[in-house]
DSSP file (Angstrom, degrees, kcal/mol; ACC not computed):
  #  RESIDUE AA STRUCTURE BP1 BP2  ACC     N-H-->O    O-->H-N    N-H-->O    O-->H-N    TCO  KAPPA ALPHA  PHI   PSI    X-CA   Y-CA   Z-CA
    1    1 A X              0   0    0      0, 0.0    46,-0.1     0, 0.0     4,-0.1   0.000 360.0 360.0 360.0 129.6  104.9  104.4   95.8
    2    2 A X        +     0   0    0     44,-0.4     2,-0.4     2,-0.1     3,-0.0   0.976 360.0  69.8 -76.9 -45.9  106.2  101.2   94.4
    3    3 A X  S    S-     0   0    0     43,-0.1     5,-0.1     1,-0.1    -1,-0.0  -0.638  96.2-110.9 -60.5 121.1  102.7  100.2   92.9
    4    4 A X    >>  -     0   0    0     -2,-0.4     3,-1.5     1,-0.1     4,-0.8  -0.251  22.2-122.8 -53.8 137.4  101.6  102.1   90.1
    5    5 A X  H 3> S+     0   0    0      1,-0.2     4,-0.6     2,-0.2    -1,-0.1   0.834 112.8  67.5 -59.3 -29.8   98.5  104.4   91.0
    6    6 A X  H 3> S+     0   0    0      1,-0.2     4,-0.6     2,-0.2     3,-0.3   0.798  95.9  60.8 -80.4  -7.6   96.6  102.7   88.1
    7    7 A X  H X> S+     0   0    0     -3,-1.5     3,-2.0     1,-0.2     4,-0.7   0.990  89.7  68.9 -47.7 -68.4   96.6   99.1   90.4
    8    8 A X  H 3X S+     0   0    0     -4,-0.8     4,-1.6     1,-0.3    -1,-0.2   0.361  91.1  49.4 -62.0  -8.2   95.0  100.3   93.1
    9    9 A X  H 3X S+     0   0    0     -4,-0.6     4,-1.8    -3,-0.3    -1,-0.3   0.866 118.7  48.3 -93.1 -52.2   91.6  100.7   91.7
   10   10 A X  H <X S+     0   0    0     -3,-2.0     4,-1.1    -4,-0.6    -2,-0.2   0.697 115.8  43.1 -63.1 -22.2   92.2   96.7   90.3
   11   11 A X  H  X S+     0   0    0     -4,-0.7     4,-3.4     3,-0.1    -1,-0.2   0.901 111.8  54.6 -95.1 -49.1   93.4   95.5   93.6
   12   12 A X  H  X S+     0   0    0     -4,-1.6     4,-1.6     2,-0.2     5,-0.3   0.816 109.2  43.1 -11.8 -66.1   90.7   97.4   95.3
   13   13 A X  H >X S+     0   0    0     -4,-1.8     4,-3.2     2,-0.2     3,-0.6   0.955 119.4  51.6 -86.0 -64.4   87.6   95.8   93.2
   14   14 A X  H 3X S+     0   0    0     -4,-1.1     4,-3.3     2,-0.2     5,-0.4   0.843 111.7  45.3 -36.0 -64.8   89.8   92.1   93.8
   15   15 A X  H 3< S+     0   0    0     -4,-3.4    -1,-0.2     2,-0.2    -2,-0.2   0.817 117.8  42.4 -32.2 -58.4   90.1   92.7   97.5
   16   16 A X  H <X S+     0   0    0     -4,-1.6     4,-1.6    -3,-0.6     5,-0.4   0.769 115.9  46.8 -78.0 -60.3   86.7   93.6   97.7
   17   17 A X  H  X S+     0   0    0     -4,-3.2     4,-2.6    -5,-0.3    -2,-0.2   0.950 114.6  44.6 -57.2 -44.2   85.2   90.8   95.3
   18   18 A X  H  X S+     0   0    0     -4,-3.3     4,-0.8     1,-0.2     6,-0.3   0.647 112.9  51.0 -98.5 -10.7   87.1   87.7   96.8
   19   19 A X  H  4>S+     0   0    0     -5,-0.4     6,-1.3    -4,-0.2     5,-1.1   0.867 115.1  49.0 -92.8 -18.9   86.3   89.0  101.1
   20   20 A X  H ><5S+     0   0    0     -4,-1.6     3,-1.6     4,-0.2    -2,-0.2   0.854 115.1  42.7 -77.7 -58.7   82.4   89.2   99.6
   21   21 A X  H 3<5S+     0   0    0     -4,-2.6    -2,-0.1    -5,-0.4    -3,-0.1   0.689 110.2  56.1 -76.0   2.1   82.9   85.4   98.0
   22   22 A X  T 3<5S-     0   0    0     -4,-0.8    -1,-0.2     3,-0.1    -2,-0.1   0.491 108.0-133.3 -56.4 -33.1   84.4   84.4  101.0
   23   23 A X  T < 5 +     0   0    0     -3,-1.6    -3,-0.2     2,-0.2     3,-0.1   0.735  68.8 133.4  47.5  35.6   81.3   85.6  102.9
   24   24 A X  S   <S+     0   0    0     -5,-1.1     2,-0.3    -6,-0.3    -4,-0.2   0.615  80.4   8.4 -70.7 -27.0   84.1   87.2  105.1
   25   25 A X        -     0   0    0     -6,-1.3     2,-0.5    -5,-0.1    -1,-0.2  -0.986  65.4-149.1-152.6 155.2   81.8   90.3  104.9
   26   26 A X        -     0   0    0     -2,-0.3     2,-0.4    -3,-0.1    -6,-0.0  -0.988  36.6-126.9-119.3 123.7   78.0   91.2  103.4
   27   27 A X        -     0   0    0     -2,-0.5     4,-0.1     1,-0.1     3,-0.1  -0.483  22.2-165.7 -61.4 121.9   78.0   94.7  102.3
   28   28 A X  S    S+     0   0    0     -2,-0.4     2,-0.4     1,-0.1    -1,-0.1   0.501  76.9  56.8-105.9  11.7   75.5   97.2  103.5
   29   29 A X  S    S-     0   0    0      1,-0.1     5,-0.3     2,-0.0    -1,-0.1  -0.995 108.6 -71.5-134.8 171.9   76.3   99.3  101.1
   30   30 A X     >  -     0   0    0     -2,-0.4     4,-2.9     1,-0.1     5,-0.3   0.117  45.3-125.3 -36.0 132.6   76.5   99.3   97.2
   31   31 A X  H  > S+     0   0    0      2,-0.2     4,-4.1     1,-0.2    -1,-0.1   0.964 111.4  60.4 -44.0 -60.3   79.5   97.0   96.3
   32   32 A X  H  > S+     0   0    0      1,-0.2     4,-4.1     2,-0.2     5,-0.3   0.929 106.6  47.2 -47.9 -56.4   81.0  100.3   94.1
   33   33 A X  H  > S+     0   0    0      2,-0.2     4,-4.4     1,-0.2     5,-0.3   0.987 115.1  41.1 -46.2 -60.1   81.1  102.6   97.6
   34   34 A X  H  X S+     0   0    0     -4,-2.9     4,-2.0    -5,-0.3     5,-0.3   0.984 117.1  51.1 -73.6 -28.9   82.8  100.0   99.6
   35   35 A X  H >X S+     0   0    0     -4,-4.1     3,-4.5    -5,-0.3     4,-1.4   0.908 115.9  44.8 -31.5 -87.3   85.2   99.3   96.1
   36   36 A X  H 3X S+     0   0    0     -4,-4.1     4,-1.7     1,-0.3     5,-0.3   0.799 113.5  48.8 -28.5 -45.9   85.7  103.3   96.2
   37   37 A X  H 3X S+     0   0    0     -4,-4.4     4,-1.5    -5,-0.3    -1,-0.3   0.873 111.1  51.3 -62.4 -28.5   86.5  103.3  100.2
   38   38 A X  H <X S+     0   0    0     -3,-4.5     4,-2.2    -4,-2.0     5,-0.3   0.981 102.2  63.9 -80.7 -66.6   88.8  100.6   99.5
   39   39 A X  H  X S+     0   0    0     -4,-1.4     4,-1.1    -5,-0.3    -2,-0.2   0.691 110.7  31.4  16.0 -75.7   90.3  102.7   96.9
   40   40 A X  H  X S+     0   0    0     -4,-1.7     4,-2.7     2,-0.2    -1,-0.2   0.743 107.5  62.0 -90.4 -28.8   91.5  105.3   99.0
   41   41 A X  H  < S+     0   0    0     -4,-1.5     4,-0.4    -5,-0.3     5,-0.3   0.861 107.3  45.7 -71.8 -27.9   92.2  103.8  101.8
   42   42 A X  H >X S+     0   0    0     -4,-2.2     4,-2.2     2,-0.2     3,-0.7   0.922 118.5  53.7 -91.9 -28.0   95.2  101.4   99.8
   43   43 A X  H 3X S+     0   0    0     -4,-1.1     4,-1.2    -5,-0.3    -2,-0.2   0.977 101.1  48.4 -35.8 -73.0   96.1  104.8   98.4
   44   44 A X  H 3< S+     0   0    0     -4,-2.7     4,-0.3     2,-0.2    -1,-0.2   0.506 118.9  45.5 -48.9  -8.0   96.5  106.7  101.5
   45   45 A X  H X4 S+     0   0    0     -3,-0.7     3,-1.9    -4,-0.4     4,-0.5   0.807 112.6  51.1-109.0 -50.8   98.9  103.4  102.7
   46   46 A X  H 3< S+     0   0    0     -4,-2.2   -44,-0.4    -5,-0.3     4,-0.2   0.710 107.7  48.8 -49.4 -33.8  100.6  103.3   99.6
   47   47 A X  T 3X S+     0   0    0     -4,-1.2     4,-0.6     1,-0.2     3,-0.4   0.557  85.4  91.1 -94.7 -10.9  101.5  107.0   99.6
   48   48 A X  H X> S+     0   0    0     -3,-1.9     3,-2.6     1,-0.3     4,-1.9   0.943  88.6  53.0 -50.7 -64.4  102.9  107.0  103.4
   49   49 A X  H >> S+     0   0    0     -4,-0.5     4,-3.3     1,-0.2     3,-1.5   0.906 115.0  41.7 -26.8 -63.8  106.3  106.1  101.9
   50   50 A X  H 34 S+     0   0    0     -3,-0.4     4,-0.3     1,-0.3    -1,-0.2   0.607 109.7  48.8 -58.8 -19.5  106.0  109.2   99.6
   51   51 A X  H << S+     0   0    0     -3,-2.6     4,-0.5    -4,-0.6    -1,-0.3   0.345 108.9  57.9-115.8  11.5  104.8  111.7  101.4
   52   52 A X  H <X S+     0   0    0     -4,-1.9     4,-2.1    -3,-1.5    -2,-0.2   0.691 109.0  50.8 -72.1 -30.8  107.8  110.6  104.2
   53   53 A X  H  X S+     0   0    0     -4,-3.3     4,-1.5     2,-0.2    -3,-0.2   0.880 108.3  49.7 -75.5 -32.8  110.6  111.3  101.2
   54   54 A X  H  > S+     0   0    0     -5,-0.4     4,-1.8    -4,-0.3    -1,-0.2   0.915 112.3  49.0 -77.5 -33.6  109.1  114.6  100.6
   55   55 A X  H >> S+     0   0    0     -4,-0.5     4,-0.7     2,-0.2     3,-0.6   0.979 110.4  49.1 -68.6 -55.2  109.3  115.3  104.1
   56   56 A X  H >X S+     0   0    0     -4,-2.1     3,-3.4     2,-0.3     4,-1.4   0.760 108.9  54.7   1.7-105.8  112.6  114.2  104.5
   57   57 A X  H >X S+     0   0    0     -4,-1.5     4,-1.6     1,-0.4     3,-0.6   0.483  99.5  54.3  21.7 -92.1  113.6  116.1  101.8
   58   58 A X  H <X S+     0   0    0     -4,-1.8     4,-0.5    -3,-0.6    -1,-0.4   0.015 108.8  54.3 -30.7 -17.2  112.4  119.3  102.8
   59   59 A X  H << S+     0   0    0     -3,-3.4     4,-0.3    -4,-0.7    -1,-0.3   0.579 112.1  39.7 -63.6 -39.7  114.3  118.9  106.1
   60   60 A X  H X< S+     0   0    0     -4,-1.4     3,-0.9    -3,-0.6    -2,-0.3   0.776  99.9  68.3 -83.5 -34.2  117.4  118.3  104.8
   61   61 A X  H >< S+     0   0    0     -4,-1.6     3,-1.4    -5,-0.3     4,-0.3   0.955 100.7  59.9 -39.1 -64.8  116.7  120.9  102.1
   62   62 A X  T 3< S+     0   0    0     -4,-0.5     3,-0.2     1,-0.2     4,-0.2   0.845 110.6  44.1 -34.1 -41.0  117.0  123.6  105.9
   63   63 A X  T <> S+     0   0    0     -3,-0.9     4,-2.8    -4,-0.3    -1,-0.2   0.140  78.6 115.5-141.3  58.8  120.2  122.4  106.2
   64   64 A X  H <> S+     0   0    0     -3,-1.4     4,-2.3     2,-0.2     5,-0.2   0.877  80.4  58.6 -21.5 -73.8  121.9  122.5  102.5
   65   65 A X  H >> S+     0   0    0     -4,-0.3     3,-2.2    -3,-0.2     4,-2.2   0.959 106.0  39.6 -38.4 -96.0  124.1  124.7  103.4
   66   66 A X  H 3> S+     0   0    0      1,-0.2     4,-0.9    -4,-0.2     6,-0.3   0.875 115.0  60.4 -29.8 -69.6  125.9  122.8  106.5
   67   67 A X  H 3<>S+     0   0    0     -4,-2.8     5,-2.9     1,-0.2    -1,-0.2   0.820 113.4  33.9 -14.5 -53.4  125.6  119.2  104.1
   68   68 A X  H X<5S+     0   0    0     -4,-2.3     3,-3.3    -3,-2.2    -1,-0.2   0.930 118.7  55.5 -88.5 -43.5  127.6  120.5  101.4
   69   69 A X  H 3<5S+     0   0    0     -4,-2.2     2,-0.6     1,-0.2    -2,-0.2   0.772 120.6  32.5  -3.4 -95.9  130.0  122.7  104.1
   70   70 A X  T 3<5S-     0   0    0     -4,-0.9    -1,-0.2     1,-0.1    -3,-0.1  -0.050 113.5-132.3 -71.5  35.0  130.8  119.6  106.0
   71   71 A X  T < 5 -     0   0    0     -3,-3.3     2,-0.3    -2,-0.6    -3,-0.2   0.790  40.4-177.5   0.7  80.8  130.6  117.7  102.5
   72   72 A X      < -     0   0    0     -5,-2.9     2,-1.7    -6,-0.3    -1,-0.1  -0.568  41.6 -96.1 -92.8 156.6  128.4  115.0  104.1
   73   73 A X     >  -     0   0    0     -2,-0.3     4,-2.1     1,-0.2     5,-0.2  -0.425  42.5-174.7 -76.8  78.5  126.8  111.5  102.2
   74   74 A X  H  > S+     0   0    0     -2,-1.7     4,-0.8     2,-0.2     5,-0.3   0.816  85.6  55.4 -64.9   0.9  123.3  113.5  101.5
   75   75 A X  H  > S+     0   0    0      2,-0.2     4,-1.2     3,-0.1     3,-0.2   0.768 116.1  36.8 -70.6 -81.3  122.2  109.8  100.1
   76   76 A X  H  > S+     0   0    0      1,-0.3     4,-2.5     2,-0.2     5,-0.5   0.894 117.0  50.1 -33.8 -66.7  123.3  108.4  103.7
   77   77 A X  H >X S+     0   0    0     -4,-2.1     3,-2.3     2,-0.2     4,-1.6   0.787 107.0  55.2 -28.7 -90.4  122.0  111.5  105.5
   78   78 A X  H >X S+     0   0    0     -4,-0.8     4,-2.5     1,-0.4     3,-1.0   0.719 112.9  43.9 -39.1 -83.0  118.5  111.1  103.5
   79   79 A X  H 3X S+     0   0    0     -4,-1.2     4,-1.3     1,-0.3    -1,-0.4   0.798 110.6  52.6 -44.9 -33.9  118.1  107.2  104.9
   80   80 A X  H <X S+     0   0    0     -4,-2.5     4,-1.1    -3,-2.3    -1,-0.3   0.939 110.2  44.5 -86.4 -34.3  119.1  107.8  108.4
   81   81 A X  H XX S+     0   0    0     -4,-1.6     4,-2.4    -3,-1.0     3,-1.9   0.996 117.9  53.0 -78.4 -54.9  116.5  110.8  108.9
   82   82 A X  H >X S+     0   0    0     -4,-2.5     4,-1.1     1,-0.3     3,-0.6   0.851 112.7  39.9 -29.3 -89.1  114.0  108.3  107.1
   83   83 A X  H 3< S+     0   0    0     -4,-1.3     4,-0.4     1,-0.3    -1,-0.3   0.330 111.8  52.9 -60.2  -5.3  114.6  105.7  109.1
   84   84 A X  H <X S+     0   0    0     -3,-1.9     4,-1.5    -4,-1.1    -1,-0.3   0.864 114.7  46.5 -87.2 -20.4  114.8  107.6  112.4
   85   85 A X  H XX S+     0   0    0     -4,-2.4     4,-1.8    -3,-0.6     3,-1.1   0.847 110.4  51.7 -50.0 -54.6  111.3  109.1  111.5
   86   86 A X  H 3< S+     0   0    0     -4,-1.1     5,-0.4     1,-0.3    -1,-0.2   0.806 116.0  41.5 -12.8 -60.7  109.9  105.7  110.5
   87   87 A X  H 34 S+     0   0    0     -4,-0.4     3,-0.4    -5,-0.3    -1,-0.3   0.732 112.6  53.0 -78.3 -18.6  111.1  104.5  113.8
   88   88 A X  H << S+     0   0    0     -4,-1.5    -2,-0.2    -3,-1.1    -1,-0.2   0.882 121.2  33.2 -64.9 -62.3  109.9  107.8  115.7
   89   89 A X  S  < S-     0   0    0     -4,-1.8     2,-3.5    -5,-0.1    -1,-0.2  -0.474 111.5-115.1-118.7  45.7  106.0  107.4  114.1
   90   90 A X        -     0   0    0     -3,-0.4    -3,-0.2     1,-0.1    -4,-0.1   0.378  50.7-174.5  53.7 -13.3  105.9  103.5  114.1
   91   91 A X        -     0   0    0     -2,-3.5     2,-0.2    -5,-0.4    -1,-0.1  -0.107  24.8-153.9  16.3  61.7  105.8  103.5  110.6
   92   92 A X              0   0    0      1,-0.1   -43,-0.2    -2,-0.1   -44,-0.1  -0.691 360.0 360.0 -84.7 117.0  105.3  100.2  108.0
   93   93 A X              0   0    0     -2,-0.2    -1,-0.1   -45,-0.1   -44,-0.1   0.390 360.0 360.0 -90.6 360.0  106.7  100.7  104.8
């Protein structure tokens, strides 16, 4: 994640504060819930990236062996499986 976890709560609250003085939305529920919802939700987008490297990772991990064999670019490797996965599941990073 490029944004530090401890943003999101502050970007959250912001988001949330300036689409309410906007009158872009009227809450029907407590301001703090839709804050919280907001919360997780820019979490869960933030992390996509992170929880794509781990897969990554963990694929390439399978085939270690063959990588070092055929002494292959595991940087290069690593980006190319990213990016066809990315392109595979539509991805935005």
């Amino acid at each position: 994640m490029r944004i530090p976890k401890s943003w999101v709560p502050i970007m959250a609250k912001r988001i949330i504060d300036n689409l309410i003085a906007r009158e872009m939305i009227t809450p029907k529920v407590p301001v703090e819930k839709l804050i919280e919802q907001a919360d997780a939700i820019l979490l869960d987008e933030l992390m996509v990236e992170d929880r794509l490297n781990d897969e990554v990772r963990v694929l390439l991990k399978k085939h270690e062996t063959d990588i070092e064999r055929n002494r292959m670019d595991y940087r290069k490797l690593f980006d190319l499986t990213k990016q066809k996965l990315v392109k595979e599941r539509n991805l935005v990073l």
